[in-house]
C-alpha positions in Angstrom: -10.8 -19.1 9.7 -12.6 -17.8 6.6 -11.5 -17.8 3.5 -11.6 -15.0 0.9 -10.8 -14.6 -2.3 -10.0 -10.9 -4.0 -9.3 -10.7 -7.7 -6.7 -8.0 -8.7 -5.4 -8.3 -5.1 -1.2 -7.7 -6.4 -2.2 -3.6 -6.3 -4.1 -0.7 -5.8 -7.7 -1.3 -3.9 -6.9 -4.8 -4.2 -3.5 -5.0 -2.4 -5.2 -3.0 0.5 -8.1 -5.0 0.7 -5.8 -8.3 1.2 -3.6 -6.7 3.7 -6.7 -5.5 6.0 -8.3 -8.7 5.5 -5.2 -10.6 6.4 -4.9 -8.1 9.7 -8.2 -9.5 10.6 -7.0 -13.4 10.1 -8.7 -14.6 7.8 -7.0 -16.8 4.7 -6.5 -15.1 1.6 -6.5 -16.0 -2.0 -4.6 -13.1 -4.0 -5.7 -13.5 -7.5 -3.1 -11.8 -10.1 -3.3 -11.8 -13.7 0.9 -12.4 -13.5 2.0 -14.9 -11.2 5.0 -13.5 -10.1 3.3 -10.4 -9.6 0.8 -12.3 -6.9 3.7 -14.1 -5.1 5.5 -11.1 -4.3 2.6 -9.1 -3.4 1.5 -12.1 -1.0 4.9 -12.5 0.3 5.1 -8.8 1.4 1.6 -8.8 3.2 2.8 -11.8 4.9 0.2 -13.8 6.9 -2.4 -16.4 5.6 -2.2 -15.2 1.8 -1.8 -17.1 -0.9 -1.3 -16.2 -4.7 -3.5 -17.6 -7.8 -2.7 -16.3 -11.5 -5.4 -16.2 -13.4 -6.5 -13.9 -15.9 -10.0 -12.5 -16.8 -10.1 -11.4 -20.5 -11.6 -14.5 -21.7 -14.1 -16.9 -20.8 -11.6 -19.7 -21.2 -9.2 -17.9 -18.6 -12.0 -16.9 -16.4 -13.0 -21.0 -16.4 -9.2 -21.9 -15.5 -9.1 -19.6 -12.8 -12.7 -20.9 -11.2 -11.3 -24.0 -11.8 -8.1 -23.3 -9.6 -10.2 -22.1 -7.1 -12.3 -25.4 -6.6 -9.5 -27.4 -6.3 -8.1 -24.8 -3.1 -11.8 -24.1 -1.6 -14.5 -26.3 -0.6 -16.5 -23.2 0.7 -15.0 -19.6 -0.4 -17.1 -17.5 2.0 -16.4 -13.9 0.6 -15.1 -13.4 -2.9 -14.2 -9.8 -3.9 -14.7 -8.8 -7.2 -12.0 -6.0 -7.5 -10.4 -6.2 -10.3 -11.0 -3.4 -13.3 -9.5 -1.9 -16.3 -10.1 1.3 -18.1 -8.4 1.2 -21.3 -7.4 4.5 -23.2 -8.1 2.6 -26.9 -10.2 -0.1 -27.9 -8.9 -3.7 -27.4 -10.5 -6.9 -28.6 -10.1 -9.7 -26.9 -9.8 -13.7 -27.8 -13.3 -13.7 -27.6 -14.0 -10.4 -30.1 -15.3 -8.6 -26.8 -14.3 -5.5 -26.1 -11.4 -5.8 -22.9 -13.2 -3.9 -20.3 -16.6 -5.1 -20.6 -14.6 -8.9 -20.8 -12.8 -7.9 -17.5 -14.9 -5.6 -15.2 -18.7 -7.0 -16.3 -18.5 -10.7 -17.7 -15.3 -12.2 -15.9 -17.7 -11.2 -12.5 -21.1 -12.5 -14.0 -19.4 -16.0 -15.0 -17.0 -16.4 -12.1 -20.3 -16.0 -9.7 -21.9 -18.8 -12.0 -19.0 -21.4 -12.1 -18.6 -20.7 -8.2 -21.8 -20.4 -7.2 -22.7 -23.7 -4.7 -19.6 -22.8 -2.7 -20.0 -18.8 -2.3 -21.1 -17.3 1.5 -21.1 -13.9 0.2 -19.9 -11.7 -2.6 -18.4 -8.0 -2.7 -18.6 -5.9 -5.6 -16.4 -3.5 -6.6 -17.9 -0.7 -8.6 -17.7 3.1 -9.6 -20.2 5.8 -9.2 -19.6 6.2 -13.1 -22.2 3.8 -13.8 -24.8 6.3 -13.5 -23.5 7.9 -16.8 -23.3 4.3 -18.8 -25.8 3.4 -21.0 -25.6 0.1 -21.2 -26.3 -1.6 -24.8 -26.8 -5.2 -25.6 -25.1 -5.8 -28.7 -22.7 -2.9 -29.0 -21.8 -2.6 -25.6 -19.5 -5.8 -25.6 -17.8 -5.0 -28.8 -16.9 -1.2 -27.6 -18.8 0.0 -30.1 -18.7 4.1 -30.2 -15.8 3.4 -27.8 -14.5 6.3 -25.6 -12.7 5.6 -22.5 -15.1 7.7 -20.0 -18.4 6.4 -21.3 -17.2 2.7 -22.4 -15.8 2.5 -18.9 -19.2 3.2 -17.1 -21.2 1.2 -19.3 -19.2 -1.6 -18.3 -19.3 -1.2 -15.0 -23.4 0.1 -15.3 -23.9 -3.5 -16.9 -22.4 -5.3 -14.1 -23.8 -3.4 -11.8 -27.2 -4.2 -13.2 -26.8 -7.8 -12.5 -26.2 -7.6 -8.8 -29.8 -7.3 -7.9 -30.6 -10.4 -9.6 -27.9 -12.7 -8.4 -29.6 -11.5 -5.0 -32.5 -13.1 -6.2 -31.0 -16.3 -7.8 -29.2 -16.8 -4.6 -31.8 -16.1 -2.1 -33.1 -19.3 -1.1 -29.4 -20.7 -0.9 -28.5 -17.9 1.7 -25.5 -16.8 -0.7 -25.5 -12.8 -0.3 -24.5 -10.3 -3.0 -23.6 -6.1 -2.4 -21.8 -3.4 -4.3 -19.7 -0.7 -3.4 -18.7 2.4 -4.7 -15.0 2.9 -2.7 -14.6 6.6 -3.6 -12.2 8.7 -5.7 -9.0 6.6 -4.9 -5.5 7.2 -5.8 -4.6 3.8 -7.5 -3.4 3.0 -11.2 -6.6 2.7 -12.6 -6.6 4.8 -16.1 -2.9 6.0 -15.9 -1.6 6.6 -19.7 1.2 8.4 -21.6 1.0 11.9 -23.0 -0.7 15.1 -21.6 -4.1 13.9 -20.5 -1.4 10.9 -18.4 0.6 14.0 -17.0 -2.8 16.0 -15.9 -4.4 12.9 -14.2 -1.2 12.0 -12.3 -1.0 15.4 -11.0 -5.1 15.1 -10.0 -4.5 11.8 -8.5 -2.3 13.2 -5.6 -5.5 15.0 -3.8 -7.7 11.9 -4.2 -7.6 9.6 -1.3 -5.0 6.2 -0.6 -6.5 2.7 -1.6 -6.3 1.9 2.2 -9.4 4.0 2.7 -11.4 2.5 -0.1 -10.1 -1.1 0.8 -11.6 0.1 4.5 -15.3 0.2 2.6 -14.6 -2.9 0.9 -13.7 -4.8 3.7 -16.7 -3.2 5.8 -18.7 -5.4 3.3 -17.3 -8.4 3.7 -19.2 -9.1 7.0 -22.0 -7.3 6.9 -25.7 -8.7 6.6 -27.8 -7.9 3.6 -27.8 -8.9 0.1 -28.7 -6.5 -3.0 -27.5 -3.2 -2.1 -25.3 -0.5 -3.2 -22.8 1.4 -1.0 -21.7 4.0 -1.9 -18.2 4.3 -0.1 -19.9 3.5 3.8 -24.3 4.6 3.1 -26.5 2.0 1.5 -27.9 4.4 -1.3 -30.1 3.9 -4.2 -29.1 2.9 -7.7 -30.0 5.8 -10.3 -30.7 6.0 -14.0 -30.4 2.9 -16.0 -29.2 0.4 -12.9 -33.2 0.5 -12.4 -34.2 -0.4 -15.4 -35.7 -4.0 -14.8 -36.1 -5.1 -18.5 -32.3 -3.6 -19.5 -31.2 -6.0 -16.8 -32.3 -9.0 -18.4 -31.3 -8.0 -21.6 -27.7 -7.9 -19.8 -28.1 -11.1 -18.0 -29.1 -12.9 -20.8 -26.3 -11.6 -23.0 -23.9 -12.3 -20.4 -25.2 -15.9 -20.3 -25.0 -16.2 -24.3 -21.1 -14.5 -24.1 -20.1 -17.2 -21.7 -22.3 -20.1 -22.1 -22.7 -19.9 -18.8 -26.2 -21.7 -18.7 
């Protein structure tokens, strides 16, 4: 039986990738930022899934949660990296970092460090969005010139830029690394109040269910390679910035500073 781990796995994407996941038998850890939010999620996909709270705003959280995770798994062989925010305002954290880029970039980047010499594989989740980021050491991670469309895809552009070279850190080990783009999906993601709230709720109801981008996800949680981005099911190349070599160790290496994750 394998074991897999999905963060933000109480809704949306998430949810659906712990329900086909536990269809196919395989164990599943449901991380939830609130606990009682996991345990009910788990207890209504039934089967071999078990809850973990933990949240990923701060490094110190992010460190709880990895340590949680050791003390459950002495091998995690697929850990999805699903969950995501896209705030309408900017939020500091604990840590003085702006919440997204704390959540969706650095909570991935030092989860995959602390975990590391027990990971098989690793899936993670994306957006095609990251082609308009522009990712910026230094101002990115405080949301400076924050807007919610562009601080949103330089987040995810930043993690994005590191998945190539945790296919390289991990090749000798065997531990594989891909990224996928789901699609337009109908999930929670960016709801807010007001009129701009009203028109995206009204959008959302021609964009497709989370099952069918969990169906993507899960796709990748068996599948040979390490590297790549998917965009929803076709390997495609990165664009724009997520090539950019030297921008990807300026990311890394803040990342490593942010967490202490040397």
């Amino acid at each position: 039986m394998s074991i897999m781990v999905v963060t933000g796995g109480n809704r949306g994407i998430g949810y659906a990738v712990c329900e086909q996941l536990a269809a196919e038998g395989h164990k599943v850890l449901l991380v939830a930022r609130d606990a009682e939010q996991g345990r009910e999620a788990a207890s209504r996909i039934g089967g071999d899934v078990q809850a973990v709270a933990g949240r990923l705003d701060t490094a110190a959280s992010v460190r709880r949660l990895a340590a949680e995770l050791r003390d459950r798994c002495a091998r995690i062989d697929v850990l999805v990296h699903n969950a995501g925010i896209w705030p309408a305002r900017r939020t500091l954290t604990e840590d003085g970092l702006e919440e997204s880029f704390a959540v969706n970039h650095l909570a991935p980047f030092l989860l995959n460090h602390l975990l590391e010499d027990r990971l098989g594989r690793v899936v993670q989740v994306t957006a095609g969005l990251y082609a308009k980021g522009r990712a910026e050491p230094g101002r990115t991670s405080v949301g400076a010139s924050f807007s919610p469309m562009r601080t949103y895809a330089d987040t995810k552009l930043c993690n994005l830029l590191t998945v190539p070279l945790f296919a390289e850190r991990w090749r000798a080990a065997g531990t594989t690394i891909d990224a996928v783009h789901p699609g337009v999906i109908r999930t929670g993601l960016g709801d807010r109040g007001g009129l701009l709230g009203l028109l995206l709720k009204v959008a959302k109801r021609t964009w497709a269910a989370p099952e069918e981008g969990a169906r993507h996800v899960v796709a990748l949680t068996g599948a040979p390679g390490t590297g790549r981005y998917f965009d929803q099911d076709r390997q495609v190349p990165l664009q724009g910035p997520a090539l950019d070599a030297e921008l990807a160790r300026r990311v890394w290496d803040e990342a490593e500073t942010l967490t202490a994750a040397r």
